[in-house]
Structures are given as structure tokens and as C-alpha cells.
Phi, psi and omega in degrees: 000136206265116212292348139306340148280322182272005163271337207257344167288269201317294205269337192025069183232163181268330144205201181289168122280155150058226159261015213283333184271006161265343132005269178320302195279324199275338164275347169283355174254028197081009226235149173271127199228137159264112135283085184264130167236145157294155182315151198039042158262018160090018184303294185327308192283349153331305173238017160257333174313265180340310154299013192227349210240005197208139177292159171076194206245097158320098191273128191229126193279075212211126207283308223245140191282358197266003183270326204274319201269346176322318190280318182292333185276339172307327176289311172331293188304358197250014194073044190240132176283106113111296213217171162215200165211114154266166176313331184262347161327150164312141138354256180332309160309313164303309174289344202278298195300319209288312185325288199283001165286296177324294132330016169067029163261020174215151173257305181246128157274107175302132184189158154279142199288348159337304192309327201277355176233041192221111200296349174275317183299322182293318184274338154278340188284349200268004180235014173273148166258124202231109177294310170188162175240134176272133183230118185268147172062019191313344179300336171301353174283327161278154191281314148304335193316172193280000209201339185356139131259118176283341170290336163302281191008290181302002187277352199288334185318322177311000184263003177286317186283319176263048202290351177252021207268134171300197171202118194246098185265146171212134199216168184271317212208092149201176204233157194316333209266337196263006165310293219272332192230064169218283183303346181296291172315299183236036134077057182267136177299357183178152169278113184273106164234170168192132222233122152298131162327135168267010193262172189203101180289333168278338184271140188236157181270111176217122161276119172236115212245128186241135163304313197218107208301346209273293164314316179307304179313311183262022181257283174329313180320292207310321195258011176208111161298147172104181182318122200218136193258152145250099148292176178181158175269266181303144198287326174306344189241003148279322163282350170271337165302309190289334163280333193307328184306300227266359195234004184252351173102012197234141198256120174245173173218151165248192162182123155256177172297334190322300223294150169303153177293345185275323179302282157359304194269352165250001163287317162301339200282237174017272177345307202282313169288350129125017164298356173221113183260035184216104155259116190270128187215162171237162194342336169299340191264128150162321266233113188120309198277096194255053159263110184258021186243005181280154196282326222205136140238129186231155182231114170315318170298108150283125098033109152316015172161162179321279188349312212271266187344291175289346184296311208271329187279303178347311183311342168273155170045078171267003248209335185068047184245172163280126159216175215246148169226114197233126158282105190253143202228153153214041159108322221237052192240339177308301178303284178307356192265329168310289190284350158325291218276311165338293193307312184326277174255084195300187193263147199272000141323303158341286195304286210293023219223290183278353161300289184333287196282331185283324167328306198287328201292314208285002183104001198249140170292170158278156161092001159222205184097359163312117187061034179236135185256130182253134131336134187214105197263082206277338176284343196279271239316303172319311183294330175314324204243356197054041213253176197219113192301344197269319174320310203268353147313302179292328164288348172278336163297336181296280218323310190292306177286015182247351141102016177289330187207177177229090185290065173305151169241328195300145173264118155233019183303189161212151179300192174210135172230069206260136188260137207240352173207182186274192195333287215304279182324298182272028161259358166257003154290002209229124171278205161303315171293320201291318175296271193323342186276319203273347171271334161293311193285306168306327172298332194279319183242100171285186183036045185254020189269314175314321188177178193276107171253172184261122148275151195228086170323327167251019161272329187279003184273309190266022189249308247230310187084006169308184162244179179284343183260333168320330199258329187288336191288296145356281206284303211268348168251009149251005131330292178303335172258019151103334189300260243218140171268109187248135157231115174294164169254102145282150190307087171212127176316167186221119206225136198242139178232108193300312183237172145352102175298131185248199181268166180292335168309349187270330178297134190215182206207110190284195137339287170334285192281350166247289195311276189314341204255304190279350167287298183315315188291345168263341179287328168304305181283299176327308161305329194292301189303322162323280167265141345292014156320121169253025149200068198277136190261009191264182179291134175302308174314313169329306165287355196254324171288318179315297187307349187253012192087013196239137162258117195267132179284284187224158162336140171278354173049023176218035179254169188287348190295311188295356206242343149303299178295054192212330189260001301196163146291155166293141192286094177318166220263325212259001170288306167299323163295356165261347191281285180317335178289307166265006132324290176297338173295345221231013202273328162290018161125170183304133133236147183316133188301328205297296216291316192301138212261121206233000202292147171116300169303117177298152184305304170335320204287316188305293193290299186304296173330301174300325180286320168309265197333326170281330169284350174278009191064344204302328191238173144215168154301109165254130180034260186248357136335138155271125168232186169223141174268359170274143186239124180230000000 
């Protein structure tokens, strides 16, 4: 089937964007691909169109499971077979899944890159026909990179097993350097790349600097209508943010990692249908989020980095309407990014301190513990111990890249159900909704008359047309009468210890993972900080392509920088004839400022002109060099 008919059966769209068909046709010819896209530039339909278009099954590669499953009920809904596997499934539930990609009864499977190291999974998969594999978020792949996963690593193995099988990696955010180690990393037969413009002609930048960050928001509300993300760094300051809203007369909401997987599906939901019109969130919200009407992304915060910011600002006027992505400042972020950078990366005294002491909480002797996972109650763990959670996040972040443990936050638990009485009684409990729900789980779930199976709310969600607080309401008021036993599926980390616990003297942090990783993680703040200058003289959009390696044929003409200078006087005539004048010297290559020949111009004058041009994009400085990208 010809792949413009098949966005137009599933997806009903008329045609591609952007790159996605030259994307589509080069993993459909075999060929190993980089897609670099920006956030809302269409990555799913890049590898599920081909893959709908080529035999056998797309193992498709992705760090967050509320990701994997969001994408499997989209397809489902469109009538596409299929699946994923997460951690917390069963035995049974995993060969159930694997069997049936071996038999051709999905075109993709979803798994973590986790999965490659579980020697069962590996040995069904060599026995799947696997049309090609997609790696979402391949910037995890590098090892400095802002987002690094060390279980990316392992996908490159698949090439022992599939050696003539392509590889399509697709990421939002990278830079010229993690390009170049995105293909290294996973053993690309040639360098493919293809890069959609990173610019957004609707999206306006705007550094705005506030006394009090609070005022700024509700300024922002008042002048730019419509649907609106707040980042903010701490879960404690979304909810006090999201309430300061609600009493302020603005209908907000919050969202974090904290929240239960149900609480998460009804906020979003509610946001989404715009009954709230503000979601105060912290980095977890976003991943996913196929809204294309928000107006306003704001950020309370500053980003530990370009990456973040832009993937997260990104999230606005996807719909190609105008909208803002505004940044507010008060002064104090040098300072804070300084203890950031602490938090990040404690003394390795620290690590090995907290090596220790998780031994002792969770039970593993030194010399056992291999592969074995505990539930990890990290708020109990601090009062015990007297740790400070973002430090000691960080130091379990060392731990998890040096490769001692594997620390998870995501809620992937599943609830549990067991039916406590027969059919007939509890079908005279039920009301309408209360049927369709418990006749979807029975056709979904055997043996729940027997003992406690996991039950997926949101697959019984999208079977049913419930909402996830319908079904949780449902479920908890035939608890309450005793018909069935519910254990809601809750939030809680999870810590895996990869190898054999040693002593703590043993633990050690190579170069890669502490020295190399926190100078890029500071070269990183440092850029963040950089553009939040609010009064910085380049384009905002400009400056956000530069970093990715993009050169903007011009200024964006809505950021707040582009929209001062406009207001600026016209540049007097004999100010343009010094301009041309060092234009044309500059037309032949870089030259020394000393050298630039000025005779006639008073300096002052020489010096306002030239800071105009660079803030015009015209010149910029290489070290002590002029150079220009104008041709005249």
C-alpha cells in the first residue's frame, strides 16, 4: 500500500509534512535514519506509516511507559494491532505479548530499552520478523547528553540479531555534537541525517524579568487568551502555584510524577477538554501531549538546559496559530543553578554513603542482590537518614549511570482485582456503567473469580468509553460493599541493584560519569542562562537554532528582543555607509578588529554602529576575529 493512502486510511490527513515523507521513504528503502524534528513535527507517523506499509513487526524503543501506552491506545483506536510491554506485567502477560508479535498479530510492539536484557525477551525476539526498529528520544543515547540513559546503550546489540534490519532514531533536541554520537552509538551503516527546520514562525520568545514571578503569570494570563502550561521545578510549588491560581479567579490545575497514574489521566483529560484552563506542571507533563491550541507556555523556572526549555516551550501554538513561550526571571537564577549543579552532583563520599545506607534500607547483604527490585519509599528513606530528596535524587542518578542500580520514578504499577462473589450477585449491584465496565474485565481477565489479577485502567478505559475516575469510583464503591477486592495501583519508586552489592569503598564514578557529565551539565546551565539574559541583543529564535546548529536566514520579528529593537530609531544614512563599509571588508573571510580599516569615524561612533549590526545578526566575534554570513 502506497504510503499516502495509508496516512489517509489510519491518520486522515491529505498529505505529509515538513520531512516526514522524506523520513518515511528512506527507512522504507533500508537506509539507517536520523530524524531530527521539533516537538509537534509529527514523529509517530514517520515510523508507524512504513511500518503499516512493510511486513512484520516495528519493535519500537521508548524511556517512558504513560508514552508507550498513550501511542498503543492511539493506534488501537485507529484499528492497528498493537502492544507494548512494561516492567510491571506478568510472566505470563510478557510471553502472551512476545508469542503473539511471532505470530504476526501486531504491526508494533512498544518495550524499553531495559528489555534487551532479559535473555527471554531476546530469545523470542530472534524469532519475530521485524520490519525495522525505531529509537524515540535516541538523544538518550548519549552519554553526556542532557537526558542520557544507560540501557540505550544496549539497543545497538539488536544489530547482532537483525543484522540487515534498518534503524530509523528520532529525537526533538540535539546538538551538531549528539547528532554525530546518536549515529556512532548505534552502529549506523552511513550517516543519514534529516533535519526539519527547528524554527516556529508563530511562536514568539519572550525573557521577561519580574520582582515578584507571581505577578508576571497573572499578567500573562490576563493579556494572552487561552489554554496554558506553567513549568515550575518542585511538586510542592505546583500545587501551591496551581492554588494561588484558583483564588486568583484563573481555573488551574496541577501535575507531577507524585500523582497516581489515574489522578495524571484525569487532569490531563479535564486540561485537555479545557475545562481548566491552566496546567501548573513539573517536567513530567509533557511527553505525548497532543494539544494544539495551547496559547501560552510559561515558565516559572529556568531549565537546566537549551534541550529542556526548548522541547517544553515547543508545546505551544502547535495548531500554527500565534502563541507565546515566555520565560520569567527575577534575578537570582545564577545562584540557583549554582546549587543545582551541587544537588546534581554531590562528593562522591555522598554516593558512596548513600550506596550504603539503600543497602541496608532495602535488605540486600553485600555480595547479594543481583537483579533484585524493591519498592523504595524515598520520602520515609530522608527522615530516616537525614538526606535532602533532590541531592539524594542525585546522588541515585550517579548510582543508576555507573551502572550499581537502576533507580525508576514512573508510576507503571497496575491496580489489582479479585471478584469476592458470583456473577449473578454482583450483577444485581450494578448500574449501567457499573455492567459495561465489569463485563469488559471479565471478556479481559481470567481467573479473577480465584485470586488478584492486574488489571489497565486505561485500556478498560478506551473498551468502555469510562473515564479513569469513572472506573476508579465504580471499582471503589463495590469495594465498599464487599462484592470485590480493589488495591488501586500507586506511585512509588523503584530501585533495581544491577550487580552484586559491594562495599561502599568499592563504589566508584568513572570520568564519563561524574567529571565529563557535570562539565557538559554546566556548559548546559550556562547556555540556559545565557538566553535568559533580559537583555540580551540577538533574536531569541536565533539564538535557540544556533545551538542546535541552525542558521535563521533572519530574525524572527515577534520575540521580545526583535520587537525592542523595532522600536529602536531608523539607522541615519551616514550610520549605513559605515555599515557597508565594514561589510565589504568582511566579504573575503574573517578579519582582525585591530585591522578593520575605520579611518575617518570617531570610535564611539565605529563602536555603537558595530554592537547595532551584531545585534542585527549581521557580524558576530570569532575570538578576536569579524566575521559576516552577509553577501553584498
Amino acid at each position: 500500500m502506497e504510503y499516502l493512502s495509508i496516512l489517509r486510511k489510519y491518520w486522515g490527513y491529505d498529505d505529509f509534512r515538513g520531512i516526514q515523507r522524506e523520513v518515511i521513504e528512506s527507512i522504507g528503502a533500508g537506509r539507517d535514519t536520523l530524524g531530527l524534528m521539533p516537538t509537534g513535527g509529527g514523529k509517530s507517523i514517520t515510523f508507524q506509516v512504513p511500518a503499516m506499509a512493510m511486513k512484520g513487526v516495528c519493535i519500537v524503543f521508548t524511556p517512558l511507559i504513560s508514552l508507550m501506552r498513550d501511542q498503543v491506545q492511539n493506534l488501537k483506536r485507529r484499528g492497528i494491532k498493537a502492544a507494548y510491554i512494561n516492567s510491571h506485567m506478568s510472566h505470563d502477560e510478557v510471553l502472551t505479548v512476545v508469542d503473539n508479535c511471532i505470530f504476526g498479530a501486531y504491526k508494533f510492539l512498544y518495550v524499553s530499552p531495559e528489555r534487551l536484557s532479559s535473555e527471554l525477551f531476546v530469545n523470542k525476539l530472534r524469532r519475530m520478523s521485524v520490519s525495522f526498529v525505531t529509537v524515540d528520544e535516541a538523544h538518550c543515547i548519549c552519554q553526556w547528553g542532557y537526558d542520557f540513559r544507560p540501557s540505550y546503550l544496549h539497543i545497538a546489540n539488536i544489530r547482532d540479531i537483525f543484522p540487515h534490519c534498518p534503524i530509523l532514531a528520532l529525537t526533538a533536541t540535539a546538538t551538531p555534537e549528539v547528532t554525530r554520537d546518536i549515529q556512532q552509538k548505534l552502529q549506523f551503516r552511513e550517516d543519514n541525517v534529516l533535519r526539519m527546520s527547528f524554527g516556529r514562525k508563530n511562536l514568539a520568545y519572550i525573557v521577561q524579568h519580574e520582582d515578584v514571578i507571581l505577578d508576571g503569570i497573572v499578567r500573562a494570563l490576563q493579556s494572552i487568551p487561552g489554554s496554558c502550561i506553567i513549568y515550575t521545578r518542585s511538586r510542592r510549588k505546583c500545587y501551591e502555584l496551581a492554588e494561588q491560581l484558583n483564588e486568583l479567579g484563573q481555573t488551574a490545575t496541577f501535575y507531577h510524577a507524585g500523582l497516581t497514574g489515574l489522578q495524571k489521566n484525569e487532569r490531563q483529560e479535564r486540561w485537555r477538554r479545557g475545562e481548566v484552563r491552566v496546567m501548573v506542571a513539573t517536567n513530567a507533563f509533557g511527553m505525548g501531549i497532543d494539544k494544539p491550541d495551547v496559547r501560552l507556555v510559561l515558565h516559572a523556572d529556568i531549565p537546566d538546559s537549551i534541550e529542556a526549555y526548548f522541547q517544553e516551550a515547543g508545546r505551544a501554538g502547535r495548531d500554527g496559530e500565534p502563541a507565546y513561550a515566555m520565560l520569567l526571571t527575577d534575578g537570582s537564577e545564577r545562584q540557583r543553578a549554582a546549587s543545582r549543579l551541587s544537588q546534581q552532583f554531590p562528593a562522591l563520599d555522598y554516593v558512596q554513603n548513600v550506596y550504603e545506607l539503600l543497602g541496608c534500607y532495602l535488605g540486600i547483604a553485600v555480595g547479594d542482590g543481583m537483579l533484585v527490585t524493591r519498592e523504595f519509599n524515598l520520602e520515609q528513606f530522608c527522615r530516616i537518614y537525614g538526606f535532602f530528596p533532590t541531592m539524594l535524587v542525585g546522588a541515585l542518578d550517579l548510582l543508576d549511570k555507573a551502572g550499581y542500580i537502576e533507580y525508576s520514578d514512573e508510576d507503571d504499577a497496575s491496580s489489582r482485582l479479585r471478584i469476592n462473589v458470583a456473577r449473578q450477585e454482583l450483577f444485581r449491584a450494578l448500574d449501567p456503567s457499573g455492567e459495561q465496565l465489569i463485563l469488559s474485565i471479565l471478556r479481559r481477565y481470567g481467573g479473577i473469580f480465584v485470586d488478584y489479577v492486574y488489571i489497565d485502567e486505561d485500556l478498560l478505559s478506551s473498551e468502555t468509553g469510562l473515564t479513569g475516575d469513572e472506573i476508579y469510583q465504580i471499582l471503589l464503591r463495590l469495594s465498599q460493599l464487599h462484592l470485590v477486592s480493589f488495591i488501586p495501583r500507586k506511585h512509588m519508586p523503584r530501585v533495581t541493584f544491577r550487580q552484586r552489592r559491594v562495599d561502599k569503598e568499592a563504589v566508584r564514578l568513572s570520568p564519563q560519569i561524574y567529571q565529563e557529565r557535570r562539565q557538559r551539565y554546566e556548559q548546559r546551565i550556562v547556555a540556559m542562562l545565557q538566553y535568559a539574559e533580559a537583555e540580551v541583543d540577538c533574536c531569541r529564535s536565533r539564538q535557540l537554532l544556533r545551538y542546535f546548529g541552525e542558521e535563521a536566514e533572519q530574525d524572527c520579528g515577534i520575540c521580545d528582543v526583535c520587537l525592542r529593537r523595532k522600536a529602536q530609531p531608523p539607522m541615519p544614512e551616514e550610520d549605513k555607509a559605515l555599515r557597508l563599509h565594514i561589510l565589504s571588508q568582511l566579504q573575503d573571510g574573517p578579519l582582525d578588529s585591530c585591522r578593520l580599516d575605520v579611518a575617518g569615524f570617531s570610535q564611539s561612533h565605529v563602536e555603537e554602529v558595530i554592537d547595532r549590526m551584531r545585534a542585527d545578526g549581521e557580524i558576530a566575534f570569532d575570538g578576536m576575529r569579524l566575521v559576516t554570513h552577509v553577501k553584498l
